[in-house]
C-alpha positions as CSV (number, residue, x, y, z in Angstrom):
1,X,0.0,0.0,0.0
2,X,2.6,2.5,0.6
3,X,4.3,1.4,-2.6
4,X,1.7,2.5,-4.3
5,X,1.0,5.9,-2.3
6,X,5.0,6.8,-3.0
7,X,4.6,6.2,-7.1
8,X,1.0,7.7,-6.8
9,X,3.1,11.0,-5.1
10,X,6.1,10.8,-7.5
11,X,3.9,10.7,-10.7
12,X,1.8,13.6,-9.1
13,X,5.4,15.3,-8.5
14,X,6.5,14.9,-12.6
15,X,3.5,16.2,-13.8
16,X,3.3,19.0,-11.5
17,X,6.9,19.8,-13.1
18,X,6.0,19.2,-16.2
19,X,3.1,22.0,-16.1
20,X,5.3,24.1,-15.0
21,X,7.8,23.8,-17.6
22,X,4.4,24.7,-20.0
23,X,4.9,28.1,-18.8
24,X,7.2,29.5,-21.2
25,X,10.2,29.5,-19.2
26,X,12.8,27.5,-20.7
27,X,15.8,28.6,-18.9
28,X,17.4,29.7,-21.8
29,X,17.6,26.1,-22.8
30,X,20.2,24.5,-25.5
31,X,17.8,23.0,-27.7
32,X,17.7,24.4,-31.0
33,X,15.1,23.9,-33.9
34,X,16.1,22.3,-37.2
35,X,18.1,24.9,-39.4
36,X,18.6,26.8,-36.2
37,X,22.6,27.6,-35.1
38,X,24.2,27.4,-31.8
39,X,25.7,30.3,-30.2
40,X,29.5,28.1,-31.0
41,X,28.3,27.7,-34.5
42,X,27.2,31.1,-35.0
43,X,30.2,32.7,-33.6
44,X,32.3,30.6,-36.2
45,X,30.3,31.7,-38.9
46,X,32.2,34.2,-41.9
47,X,31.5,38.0,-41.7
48,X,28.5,38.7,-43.9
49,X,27.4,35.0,-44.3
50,X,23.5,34.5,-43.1
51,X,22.5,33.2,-39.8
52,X,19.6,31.7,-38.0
53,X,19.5,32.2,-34.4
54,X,17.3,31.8,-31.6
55,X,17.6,34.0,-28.5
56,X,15.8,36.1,-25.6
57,X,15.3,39.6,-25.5
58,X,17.1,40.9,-22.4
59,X,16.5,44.6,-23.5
60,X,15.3,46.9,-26.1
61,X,17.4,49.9,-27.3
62,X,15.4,51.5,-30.1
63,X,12.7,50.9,-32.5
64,X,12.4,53.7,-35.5
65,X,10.5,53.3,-38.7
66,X,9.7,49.8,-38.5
67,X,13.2,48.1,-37.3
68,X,14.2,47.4,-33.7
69,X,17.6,47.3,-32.2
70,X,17.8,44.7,-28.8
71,X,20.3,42.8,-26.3
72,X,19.6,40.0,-26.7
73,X,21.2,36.6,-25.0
74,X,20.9,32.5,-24.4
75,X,22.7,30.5,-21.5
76,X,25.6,30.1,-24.4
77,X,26.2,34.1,-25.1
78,X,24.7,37.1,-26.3
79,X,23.6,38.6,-29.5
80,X,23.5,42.3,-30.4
81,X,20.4,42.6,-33.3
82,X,20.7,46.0,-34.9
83,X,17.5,47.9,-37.3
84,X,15.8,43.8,-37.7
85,X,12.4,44.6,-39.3
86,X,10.0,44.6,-36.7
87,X,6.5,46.3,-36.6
88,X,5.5,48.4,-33.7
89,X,2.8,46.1,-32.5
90,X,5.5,43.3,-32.5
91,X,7.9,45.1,-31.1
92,X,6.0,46.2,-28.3
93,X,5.3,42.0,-27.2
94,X,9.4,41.6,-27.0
95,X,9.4,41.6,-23.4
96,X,12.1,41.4,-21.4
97,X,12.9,37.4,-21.2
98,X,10.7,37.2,-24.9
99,X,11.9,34.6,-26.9
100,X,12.6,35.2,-30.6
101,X,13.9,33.4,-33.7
102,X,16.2,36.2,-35.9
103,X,17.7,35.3,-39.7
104,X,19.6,37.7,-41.3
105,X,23.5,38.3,-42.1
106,X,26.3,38.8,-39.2
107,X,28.5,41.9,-39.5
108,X,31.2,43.8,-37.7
109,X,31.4,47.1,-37.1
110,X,34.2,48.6,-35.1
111,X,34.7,44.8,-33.0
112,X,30.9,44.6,-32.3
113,X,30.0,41.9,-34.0
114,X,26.2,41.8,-34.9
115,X,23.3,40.9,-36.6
116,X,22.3,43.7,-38.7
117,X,19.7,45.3,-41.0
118,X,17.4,43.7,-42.5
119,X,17.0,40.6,-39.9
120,X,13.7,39.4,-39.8
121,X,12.3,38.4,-36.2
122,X,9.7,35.6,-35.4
123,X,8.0,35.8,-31.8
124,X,8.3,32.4,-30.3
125,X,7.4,30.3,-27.2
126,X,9.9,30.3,-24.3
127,X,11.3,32.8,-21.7
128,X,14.8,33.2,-20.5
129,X,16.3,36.2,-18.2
130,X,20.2,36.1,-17.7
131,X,21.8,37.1,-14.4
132,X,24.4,39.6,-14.7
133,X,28.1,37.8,-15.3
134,X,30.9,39.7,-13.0
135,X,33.2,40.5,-15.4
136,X,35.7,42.7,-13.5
137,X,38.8,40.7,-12.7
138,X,38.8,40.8,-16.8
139,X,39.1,44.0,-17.6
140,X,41.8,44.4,-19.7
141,X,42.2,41.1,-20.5
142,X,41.5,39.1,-23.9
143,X,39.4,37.1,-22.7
144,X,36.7,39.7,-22.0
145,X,35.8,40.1,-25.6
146,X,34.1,35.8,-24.7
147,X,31.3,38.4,-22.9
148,X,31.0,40.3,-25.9
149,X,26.9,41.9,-25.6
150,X,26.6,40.1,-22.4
151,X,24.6,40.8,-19.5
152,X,27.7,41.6,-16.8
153,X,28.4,43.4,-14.0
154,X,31.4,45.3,-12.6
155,X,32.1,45.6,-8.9
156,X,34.3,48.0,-6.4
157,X,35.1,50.8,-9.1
158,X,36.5,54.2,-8.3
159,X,35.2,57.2,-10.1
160,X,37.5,59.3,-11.6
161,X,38.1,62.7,-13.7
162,X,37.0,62.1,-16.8
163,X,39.7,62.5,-19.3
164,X,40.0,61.7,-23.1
165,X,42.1,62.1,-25.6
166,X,44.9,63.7,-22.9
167,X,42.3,66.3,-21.8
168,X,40.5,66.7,-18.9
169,X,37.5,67.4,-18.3
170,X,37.6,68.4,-14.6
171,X,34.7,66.4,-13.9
172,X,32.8,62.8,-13.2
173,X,31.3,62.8,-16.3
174,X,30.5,64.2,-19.6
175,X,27.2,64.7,-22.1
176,X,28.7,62.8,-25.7
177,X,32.0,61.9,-25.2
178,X,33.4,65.4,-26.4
179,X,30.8,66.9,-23.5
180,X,29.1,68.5,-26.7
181,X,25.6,68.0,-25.2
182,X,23.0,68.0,-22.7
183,X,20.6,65.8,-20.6
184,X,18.1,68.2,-22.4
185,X,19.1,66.7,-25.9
186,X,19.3,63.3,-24.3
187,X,23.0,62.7,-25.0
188,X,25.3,59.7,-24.0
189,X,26.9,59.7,-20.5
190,X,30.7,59.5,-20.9
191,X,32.6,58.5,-17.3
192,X,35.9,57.1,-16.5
193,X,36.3,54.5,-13.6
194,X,39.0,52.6,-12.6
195,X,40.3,49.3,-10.6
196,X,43.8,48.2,-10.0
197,X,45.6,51.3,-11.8
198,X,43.7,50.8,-14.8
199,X,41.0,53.1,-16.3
200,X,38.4,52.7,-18.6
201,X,35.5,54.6,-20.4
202,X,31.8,53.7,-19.5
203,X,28.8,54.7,-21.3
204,X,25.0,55.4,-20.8
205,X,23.6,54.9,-23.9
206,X,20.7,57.5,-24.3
207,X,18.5,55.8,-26.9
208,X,18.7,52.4,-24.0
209,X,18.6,54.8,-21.3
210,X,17.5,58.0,-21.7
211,X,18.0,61.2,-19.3
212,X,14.5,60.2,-17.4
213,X,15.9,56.7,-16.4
214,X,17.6,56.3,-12.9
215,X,21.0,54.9,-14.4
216,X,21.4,58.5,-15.9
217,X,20.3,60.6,-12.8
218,X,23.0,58.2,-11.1
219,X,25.8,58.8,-13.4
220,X,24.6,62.7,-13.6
221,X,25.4,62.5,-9.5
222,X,28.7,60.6,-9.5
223,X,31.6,62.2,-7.5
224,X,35.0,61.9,-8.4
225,X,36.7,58.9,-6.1
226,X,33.3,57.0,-5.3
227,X,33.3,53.5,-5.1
228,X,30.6,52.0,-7.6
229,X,28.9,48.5,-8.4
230,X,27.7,48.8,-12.3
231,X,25.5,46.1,-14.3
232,X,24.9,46.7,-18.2
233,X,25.6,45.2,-21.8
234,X,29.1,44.5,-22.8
235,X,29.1,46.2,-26.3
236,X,31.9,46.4,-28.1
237,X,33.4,50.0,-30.0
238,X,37.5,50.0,-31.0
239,X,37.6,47.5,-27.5
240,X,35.0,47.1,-24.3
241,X,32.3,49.5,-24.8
242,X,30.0,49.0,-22.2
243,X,26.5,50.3,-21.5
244,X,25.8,51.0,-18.3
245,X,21.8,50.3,-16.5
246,X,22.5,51.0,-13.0
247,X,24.9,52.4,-11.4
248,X,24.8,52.4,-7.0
249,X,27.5,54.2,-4.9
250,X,28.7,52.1,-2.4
């Protein structure tokens, strides 16, 4: 009798798991549909050959005219989707976590490597939200470009003046990188932090996170010499690029 009470229970148990797996959320799982690459096989793919990918929306930069630009990553690695035709309607079901099917051509622009115009997206079944990766101990390293687009995080950074080019600015942060704009005009955040002696250039991208968003109130704020945590997208320009979408002073 209890035998059967215990495979009664355990069968009850599987089928509980299996309706929740019904719920979309497919941890960013492996399995990919016929025709479709992983992120390995897409990575070894030639410049300007055509790709098939399926990946999650982690965040939406801009939609203009009927193409959308999005972060998007698996549990294998991230993939940056620049001006894919999407409709407004559609683009406003890509949800963080949204699952999508994208074909169109990689490209490289300036080290980012990318899918570019004229992607096509397909809406599809599945969720998956990636944790930041802590990525700080490889600054300046090679091996930081393996995060490339990536959800990561930076931890125990100093502030400092923000300099460029061998001039300095005389303070935390600039509007452009040039300090040619405003928060009025919505420009890019420019900052410099560094860890271990090193320094590097951070950005707030305006179109992902524009002067209304706490990330650039934060960044507008920053002292030189305080000790921030950072999460963002590891995008790639001439080397690490990142875009910052938080920022909190320790």
């Amino acid at each position: 009798m209890k035998k059967k009470l215990v495979l009664t229970l355990t069968l009850a148990l599987v089928l509980s798991l299996t309706a929740c797996g019904k719920k979309g959320n497919d941890g960013g799982s492996d399995e990919k549909s016929e025709g479709v690459m992983t992120y390995a096989e897409y990575m070894a793919a030639d410049l300007d050959s055509e790709v098939v990918i399926e990946t999650y929306v982690q965040a939406k930069q801009s939609w203009w005219e009927d193409k959308a630009t999005l972060y998007t990553q698996d549990k294998d690695g991230a993939y940056f989707i620049y001006n894919a035709v999407c409709s407004e309607a559609d683009y406003a079901k890509l949800t963080p976590g949204t699952k999508i099917k994208v074909t169109g051509y990689k490209t490289e622009w300036s080290g980012e490597i990318e899918v570019a115009e004229g992607a096509t997206i397909e809406i599809q079944d599945g969720s998956y939200t990636a944790s930041a990766t802590d990525v700080t101990d490889l600054l300046g390293k090679d091996e930081l470009i393996d995060h490339q687009n990536q959800f990561v995080s930076f931890k125990g950074m100093t502030v400092e003046t923000y300099e460029k080019d061998g001039e300095s600015y005389d303070c935390a942060f600039v509007y452009n990188d040039d300090n040619s704009g405003s928060a009025d005009s919505n420009s890019d955040l420019y900052f410099n932090v560094s860890k271990d002696g090193q320094t590097y250039t951070f950005c707030v991208e305006s179109y992902l996170c524009d002067s209304s968003t706490d990330v650039y109130k934060a960044v507008e704020n920053l002292k030189v010499g305080d000790t921030v945590d950072m999460e963002g997208y590891l995008y790639w320009y001439n080397g690490a690029n990142p875009h910052i979408t938080s920022v909190s002073v320790k």
